[in-house]
DRENDO-1510 file (C-alpha; in Angstrom, 1 decimal, always signed):
<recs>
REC; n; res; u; v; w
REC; 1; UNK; -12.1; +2.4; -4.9 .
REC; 2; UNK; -9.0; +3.5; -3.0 .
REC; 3; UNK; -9.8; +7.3; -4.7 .
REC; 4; UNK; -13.4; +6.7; -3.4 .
REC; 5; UNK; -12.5; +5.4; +0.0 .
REC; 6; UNK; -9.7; +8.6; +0.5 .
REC; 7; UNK; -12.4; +11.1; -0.2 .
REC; 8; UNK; -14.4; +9.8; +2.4 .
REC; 9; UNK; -11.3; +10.6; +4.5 .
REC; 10; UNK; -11.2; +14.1; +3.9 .
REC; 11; UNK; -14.7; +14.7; +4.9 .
REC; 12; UNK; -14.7; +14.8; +9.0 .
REC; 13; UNK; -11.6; +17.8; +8.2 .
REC; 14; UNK; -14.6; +19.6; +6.3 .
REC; 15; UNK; -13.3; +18.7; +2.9 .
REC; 16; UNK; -14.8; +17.6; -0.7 .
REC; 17; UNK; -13.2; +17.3; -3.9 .
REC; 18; UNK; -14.2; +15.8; -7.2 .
REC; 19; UNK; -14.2; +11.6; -6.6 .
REC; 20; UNK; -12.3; +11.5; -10.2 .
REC; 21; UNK; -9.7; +13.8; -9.0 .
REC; 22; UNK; -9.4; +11.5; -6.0 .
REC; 23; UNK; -8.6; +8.5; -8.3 .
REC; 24; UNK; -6.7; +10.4; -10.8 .
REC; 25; UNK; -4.3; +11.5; -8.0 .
REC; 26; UNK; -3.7; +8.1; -6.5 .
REC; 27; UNK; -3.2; +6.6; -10.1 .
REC; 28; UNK; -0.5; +9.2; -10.2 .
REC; 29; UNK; +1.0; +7.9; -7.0 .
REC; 30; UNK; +1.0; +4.7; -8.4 .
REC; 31; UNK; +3.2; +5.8; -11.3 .
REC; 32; UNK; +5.7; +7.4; -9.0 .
REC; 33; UNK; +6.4; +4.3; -7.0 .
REC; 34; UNK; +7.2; +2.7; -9.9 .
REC; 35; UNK; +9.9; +5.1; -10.6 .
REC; 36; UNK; +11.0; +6.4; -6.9 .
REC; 37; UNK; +10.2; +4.1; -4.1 .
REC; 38; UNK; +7.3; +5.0; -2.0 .
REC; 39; UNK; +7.1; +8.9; -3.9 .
REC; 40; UNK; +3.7; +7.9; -4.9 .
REC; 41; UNK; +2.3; +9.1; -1.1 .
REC; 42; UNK; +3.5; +12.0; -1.2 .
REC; 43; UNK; +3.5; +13.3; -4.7 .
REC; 44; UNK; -0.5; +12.5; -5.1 .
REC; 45; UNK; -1.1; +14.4; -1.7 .
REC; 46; UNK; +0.7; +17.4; -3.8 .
REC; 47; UNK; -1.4; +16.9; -6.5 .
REC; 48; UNK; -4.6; +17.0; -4.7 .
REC; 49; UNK; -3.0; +20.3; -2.5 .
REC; 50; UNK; -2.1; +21.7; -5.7 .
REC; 51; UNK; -5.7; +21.3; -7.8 .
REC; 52; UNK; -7.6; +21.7; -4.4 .
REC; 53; UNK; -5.4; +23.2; -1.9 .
REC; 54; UNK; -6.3; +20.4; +0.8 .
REC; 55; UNK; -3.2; +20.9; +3.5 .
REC; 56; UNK; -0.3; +18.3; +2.4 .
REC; 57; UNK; -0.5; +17.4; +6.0 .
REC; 58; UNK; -3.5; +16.5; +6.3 .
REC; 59; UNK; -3.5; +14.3; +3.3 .
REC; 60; UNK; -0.3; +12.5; +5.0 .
REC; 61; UNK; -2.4; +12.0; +7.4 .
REC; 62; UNK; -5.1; +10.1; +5.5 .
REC; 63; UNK; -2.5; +8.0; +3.6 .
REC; 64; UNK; -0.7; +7.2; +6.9 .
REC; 65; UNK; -4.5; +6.1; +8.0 .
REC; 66; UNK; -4.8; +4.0; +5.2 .
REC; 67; UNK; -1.6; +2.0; +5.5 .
REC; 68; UNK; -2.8; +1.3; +9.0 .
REC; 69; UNK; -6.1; -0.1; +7.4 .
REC; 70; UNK; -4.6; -1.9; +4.5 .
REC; 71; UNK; -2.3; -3.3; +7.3 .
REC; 72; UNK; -5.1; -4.5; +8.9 .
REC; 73; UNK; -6.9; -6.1; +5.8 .
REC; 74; UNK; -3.4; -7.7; +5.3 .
REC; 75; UNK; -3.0; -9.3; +8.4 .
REC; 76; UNK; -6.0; -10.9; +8.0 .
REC; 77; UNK; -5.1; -12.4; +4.7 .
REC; 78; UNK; -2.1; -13.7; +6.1 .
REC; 79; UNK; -4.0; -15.4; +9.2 .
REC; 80; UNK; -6.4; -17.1; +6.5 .
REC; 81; UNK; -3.3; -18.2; +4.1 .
REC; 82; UNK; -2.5; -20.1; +7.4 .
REC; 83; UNK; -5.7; -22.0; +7.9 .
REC; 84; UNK; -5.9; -22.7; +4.8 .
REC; 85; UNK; -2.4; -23.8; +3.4 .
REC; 86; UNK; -0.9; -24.7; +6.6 .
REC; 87; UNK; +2.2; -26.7; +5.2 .
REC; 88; UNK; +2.7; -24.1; +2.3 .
REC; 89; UNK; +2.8; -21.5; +4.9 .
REC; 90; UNK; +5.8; -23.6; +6.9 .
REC; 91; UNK; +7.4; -24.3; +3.9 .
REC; 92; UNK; +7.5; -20.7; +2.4 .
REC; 93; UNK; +9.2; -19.8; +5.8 .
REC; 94; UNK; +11.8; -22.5; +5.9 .
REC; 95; UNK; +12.8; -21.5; +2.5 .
REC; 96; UNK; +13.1; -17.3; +3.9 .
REC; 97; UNK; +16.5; -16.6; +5.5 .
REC; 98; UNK; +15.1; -16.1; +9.2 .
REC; 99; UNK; +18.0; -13.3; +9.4 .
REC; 100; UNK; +15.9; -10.7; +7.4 .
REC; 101; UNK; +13.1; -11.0; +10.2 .
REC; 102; UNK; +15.7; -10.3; +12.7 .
REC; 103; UNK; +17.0; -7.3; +10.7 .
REC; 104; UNK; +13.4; -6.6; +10.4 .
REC; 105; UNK; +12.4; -6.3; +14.1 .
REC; 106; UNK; +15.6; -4.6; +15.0 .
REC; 107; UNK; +15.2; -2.0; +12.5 .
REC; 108; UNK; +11.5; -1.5; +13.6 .
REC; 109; UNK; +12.7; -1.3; +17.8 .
REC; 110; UNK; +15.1; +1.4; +16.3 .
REC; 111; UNK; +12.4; +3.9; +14.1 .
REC; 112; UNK; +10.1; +3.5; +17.3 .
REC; 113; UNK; +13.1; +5.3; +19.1 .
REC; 114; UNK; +13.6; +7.9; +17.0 .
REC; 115; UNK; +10.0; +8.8; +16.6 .
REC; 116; UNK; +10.3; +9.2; +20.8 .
REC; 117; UNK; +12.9; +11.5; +20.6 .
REC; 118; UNK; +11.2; +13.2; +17.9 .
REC; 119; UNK; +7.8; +13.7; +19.8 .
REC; 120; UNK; +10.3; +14.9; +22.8 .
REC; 121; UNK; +12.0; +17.3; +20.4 .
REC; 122; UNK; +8.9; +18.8; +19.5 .
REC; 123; UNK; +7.6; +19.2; +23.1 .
REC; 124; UNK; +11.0; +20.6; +24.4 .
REC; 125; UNK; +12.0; +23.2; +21.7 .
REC; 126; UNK; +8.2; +23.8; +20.6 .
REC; 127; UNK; +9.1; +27.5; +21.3 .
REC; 128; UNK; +11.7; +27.5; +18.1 .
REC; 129; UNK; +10.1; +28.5; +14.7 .
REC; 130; UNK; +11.5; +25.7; +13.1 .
REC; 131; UNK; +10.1; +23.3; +15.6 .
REC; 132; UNK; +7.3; +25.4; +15.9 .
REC; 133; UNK; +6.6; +24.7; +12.4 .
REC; 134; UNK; +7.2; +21.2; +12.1 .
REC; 135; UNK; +4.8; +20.5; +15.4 .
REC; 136; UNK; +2.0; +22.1; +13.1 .
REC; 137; UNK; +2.6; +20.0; +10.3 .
REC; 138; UNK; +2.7; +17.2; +12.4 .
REC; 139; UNK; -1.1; +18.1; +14.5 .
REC; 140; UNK; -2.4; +18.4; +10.7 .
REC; 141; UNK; -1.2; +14.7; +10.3 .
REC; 142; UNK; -2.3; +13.8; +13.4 .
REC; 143; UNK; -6.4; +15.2; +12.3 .
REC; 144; UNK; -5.9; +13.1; +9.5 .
REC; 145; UNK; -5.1; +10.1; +10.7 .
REC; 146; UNK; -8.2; +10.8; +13.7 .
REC; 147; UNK; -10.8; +11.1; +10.6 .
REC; 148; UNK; -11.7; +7.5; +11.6 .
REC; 149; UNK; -13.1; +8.0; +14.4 .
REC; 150; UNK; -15.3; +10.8; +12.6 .
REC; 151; UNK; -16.4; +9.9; +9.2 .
REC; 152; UNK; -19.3; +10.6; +7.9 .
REC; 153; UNK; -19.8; +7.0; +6.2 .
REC; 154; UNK; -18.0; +4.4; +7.7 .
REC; 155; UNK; -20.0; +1.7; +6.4 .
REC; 156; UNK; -19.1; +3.2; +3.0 .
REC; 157; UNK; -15.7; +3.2; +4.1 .
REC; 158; UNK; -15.4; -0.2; +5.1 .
REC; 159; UNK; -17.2; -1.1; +1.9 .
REC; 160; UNK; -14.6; +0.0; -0.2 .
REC; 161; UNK; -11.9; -1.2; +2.2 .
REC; 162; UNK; -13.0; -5.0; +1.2 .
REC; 163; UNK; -13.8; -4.0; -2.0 .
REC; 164; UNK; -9.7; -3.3; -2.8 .
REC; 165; UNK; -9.0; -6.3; -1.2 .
REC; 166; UNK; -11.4; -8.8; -2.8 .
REC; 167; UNK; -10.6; -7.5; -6.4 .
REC; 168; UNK; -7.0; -7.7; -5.3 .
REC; 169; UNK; -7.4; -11.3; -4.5 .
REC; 170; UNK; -9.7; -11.6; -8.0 .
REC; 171; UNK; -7.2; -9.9; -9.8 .
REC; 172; UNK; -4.2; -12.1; -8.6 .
REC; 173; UNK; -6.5; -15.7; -9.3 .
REC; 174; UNK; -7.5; -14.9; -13.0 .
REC; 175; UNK; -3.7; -13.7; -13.3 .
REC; 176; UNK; -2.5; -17.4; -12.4 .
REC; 177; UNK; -5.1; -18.9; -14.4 .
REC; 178; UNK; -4.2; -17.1; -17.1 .
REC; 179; UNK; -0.8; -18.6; -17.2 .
REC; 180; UNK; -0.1; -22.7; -18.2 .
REC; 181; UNK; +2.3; -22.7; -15.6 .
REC; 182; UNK; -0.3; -21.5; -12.9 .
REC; 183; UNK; -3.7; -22.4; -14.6 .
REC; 184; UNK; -4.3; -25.2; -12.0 .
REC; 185; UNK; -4.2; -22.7; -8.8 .
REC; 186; UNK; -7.0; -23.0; -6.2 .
REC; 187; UNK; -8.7; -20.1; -5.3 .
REC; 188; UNK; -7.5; -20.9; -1.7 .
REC; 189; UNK; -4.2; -21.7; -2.9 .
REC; 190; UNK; -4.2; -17.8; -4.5 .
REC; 191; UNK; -5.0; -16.5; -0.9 .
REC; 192; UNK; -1.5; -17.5; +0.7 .
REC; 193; UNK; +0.0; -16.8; -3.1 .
REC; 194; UNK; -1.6; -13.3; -2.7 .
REC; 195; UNK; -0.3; -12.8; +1.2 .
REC; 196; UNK; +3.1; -13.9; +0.4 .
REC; 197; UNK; +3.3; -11.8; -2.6 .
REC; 198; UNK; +2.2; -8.8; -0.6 .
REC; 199; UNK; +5.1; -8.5; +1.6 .
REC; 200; UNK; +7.5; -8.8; -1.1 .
REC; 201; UNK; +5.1; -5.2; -2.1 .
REC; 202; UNK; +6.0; -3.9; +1.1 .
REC; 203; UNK; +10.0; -3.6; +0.4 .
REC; 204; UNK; +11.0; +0.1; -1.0 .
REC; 205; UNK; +11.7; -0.7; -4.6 .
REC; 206; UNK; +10.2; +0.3; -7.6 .
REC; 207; UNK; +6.9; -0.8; -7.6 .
REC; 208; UNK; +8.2; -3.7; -5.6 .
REC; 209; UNK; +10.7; -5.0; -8.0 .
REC; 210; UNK; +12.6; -8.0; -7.4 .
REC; 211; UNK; +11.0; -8.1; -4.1 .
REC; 212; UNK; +7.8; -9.4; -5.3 .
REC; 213; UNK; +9.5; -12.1; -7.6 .
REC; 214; UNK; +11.3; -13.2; -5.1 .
REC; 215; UNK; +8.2; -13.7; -2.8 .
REC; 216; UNK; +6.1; -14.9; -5.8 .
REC; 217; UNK; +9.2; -17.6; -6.7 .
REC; 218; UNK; +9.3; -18.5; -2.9 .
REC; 219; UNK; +5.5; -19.1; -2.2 .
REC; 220; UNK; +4.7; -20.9; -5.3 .
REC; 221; UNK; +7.2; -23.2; -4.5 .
REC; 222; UNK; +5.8; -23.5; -1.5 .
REC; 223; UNK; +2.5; -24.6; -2.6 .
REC; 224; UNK; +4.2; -27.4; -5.2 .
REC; 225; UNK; +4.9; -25.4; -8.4 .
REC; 226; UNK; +8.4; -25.0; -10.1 .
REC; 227; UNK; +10.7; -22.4; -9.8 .
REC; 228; UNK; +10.4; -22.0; -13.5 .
REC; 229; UNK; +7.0; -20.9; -13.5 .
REC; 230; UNK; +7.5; -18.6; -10.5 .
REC; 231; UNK; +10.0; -16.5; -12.8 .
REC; 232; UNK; +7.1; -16.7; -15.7 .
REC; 233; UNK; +4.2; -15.7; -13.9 .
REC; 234; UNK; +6.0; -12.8; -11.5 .
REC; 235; UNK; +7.9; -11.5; -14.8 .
REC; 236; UNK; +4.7; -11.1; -16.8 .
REC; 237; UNK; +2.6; -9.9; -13.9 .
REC; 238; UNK; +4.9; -7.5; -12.8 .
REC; 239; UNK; +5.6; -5.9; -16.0 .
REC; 240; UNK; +2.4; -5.8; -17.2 .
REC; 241; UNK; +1.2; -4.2; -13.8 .
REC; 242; UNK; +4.0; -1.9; -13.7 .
REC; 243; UNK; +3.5; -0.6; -17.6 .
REC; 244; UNK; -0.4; +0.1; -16.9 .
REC; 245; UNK; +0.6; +1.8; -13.9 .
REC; 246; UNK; +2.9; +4.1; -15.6 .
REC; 247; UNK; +0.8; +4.9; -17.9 .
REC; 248; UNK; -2.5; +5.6; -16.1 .
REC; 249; UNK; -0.9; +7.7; -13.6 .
REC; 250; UNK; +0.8; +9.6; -16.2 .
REC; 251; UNK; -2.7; +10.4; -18.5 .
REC; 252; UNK; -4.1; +10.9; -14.8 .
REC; 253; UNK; -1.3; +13.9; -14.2 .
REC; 254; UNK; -2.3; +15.6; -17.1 .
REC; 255; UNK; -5.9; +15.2; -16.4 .
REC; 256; UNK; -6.1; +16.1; -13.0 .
REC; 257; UNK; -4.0; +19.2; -14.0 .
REC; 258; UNK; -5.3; +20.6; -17.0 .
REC; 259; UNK; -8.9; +20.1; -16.7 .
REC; 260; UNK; -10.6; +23.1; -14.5 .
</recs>
């Protein structure tokens, strides 16, 4: 779906490549964020420029454009989490250290800055080639990320947007009912499990290691389960996740770039 849904990206900036390619080249950057934190952005918009030769910044663009979407989608997750687990959702934040949302906002205020005085740079000293250059790679990110306003099918596009989430949250529920630990989980329980989980995703590890078991220990807890069974459930998801990922983005590589 994400393949699918990145496709329909590229088509206001008057290109079209092969759906599987699409999907082969974001399993791939799947497998490199397991292995270099957030690499898997940039090394499937490579791929795609180098089997297609779509503009790498263009395809920055659409990625940027879909963390803004997926941001979105998660936002709302979170908001239903609190309706419906209210006292999980104070308990999982008594149990945070309030500190890291401190460093958090500060360190936000402080990339805002320096994307000011970037823009500033760029106007200022457009006139160098260096600057020059990196003010056109920035105006290709910029038409990517304004393909929203001009796709082609955005019913389509919003279609698949719910369609990651939903088998997201699907996914995560049959995961904890897989487990004895975890086998009693609600399905509304699994919706603040899934929003907690997800910013522990957000943190720039590998494939969101130790992040996500913390955040999986921590909201699980929340919702009445043992720390024990936190540990099982986010050491067998993870690795299982993170070995499939490896190894569909790597047959995906080799796909994408052997077949004509």
């Amino acid at each position: 779906l994400r393949g699918l849904r990145w496709n329909i990206m590229l088509e206001p900036m008057g290109y079209r490549v092969r759906d599987w390619l699409a999907i082969h080249a974001v399993a791939f950057g799947y497998c490199m964020n397991n292995l270099i934190p957030r690499s898997g952005e940039l090394a499937r918009c490579t791929l795609l420029n180098r089997t297609d030769q779509v503009p790498v910044n263009k395809l920055i663009g659409t990625v940027l454009l879909e963390r803004i979407v997926d941001i979105g989608f998660l936002a709302t997750v979170v908001f239903l989490a609190f309706a419906l687990e209210n006292e999980a959702f104070h308990a999982f934040f008594a149990q945070a250290d309030g500190s890291k949302g401190t460093a958090i906002l500060v360190l936000l205020g402080i990339a805002i800055m320096a994307f000011m005085v970037f823009l500033y740079l760029l106007r200022k000293f457009e006139h160098i080639p260096f600057f020059k250059k990196v003010r056109e790679f920035f105006l290709g990110m910029m038409d990517g990320l304004k393909s929203i306003f001009r796709l082609k099918r955005s019913m389509l596009f919003w279609l698949y947007s719910f369609g990651i989430w939903f088998f997201w949250l699907l996914m995560t529920f049959t995961s904890l009912l897989a487990l004895e630990e975890t086998c009693a989980m609600t399905f509304r329980q699994t919706v603040f499990f899934m929003a907690a989980s997800s910013l522990g995703m957000m943190v720039p590890t590998p494939g969101g290691a130790g992040a996500f078991h913390g955040m999986a220990i921590l909201s699980l807890q929340a919702l009445g389960f043992s720390m024990e069974a936190g540990k099982i459930y986010a050491l067998i998801s993870w690795s299982i996740k993170t070995f499939w990922d490896i190894l569909v983005g790597a047959v995906s590589f080799l796909i994408a770039t052997t077949r004509k």
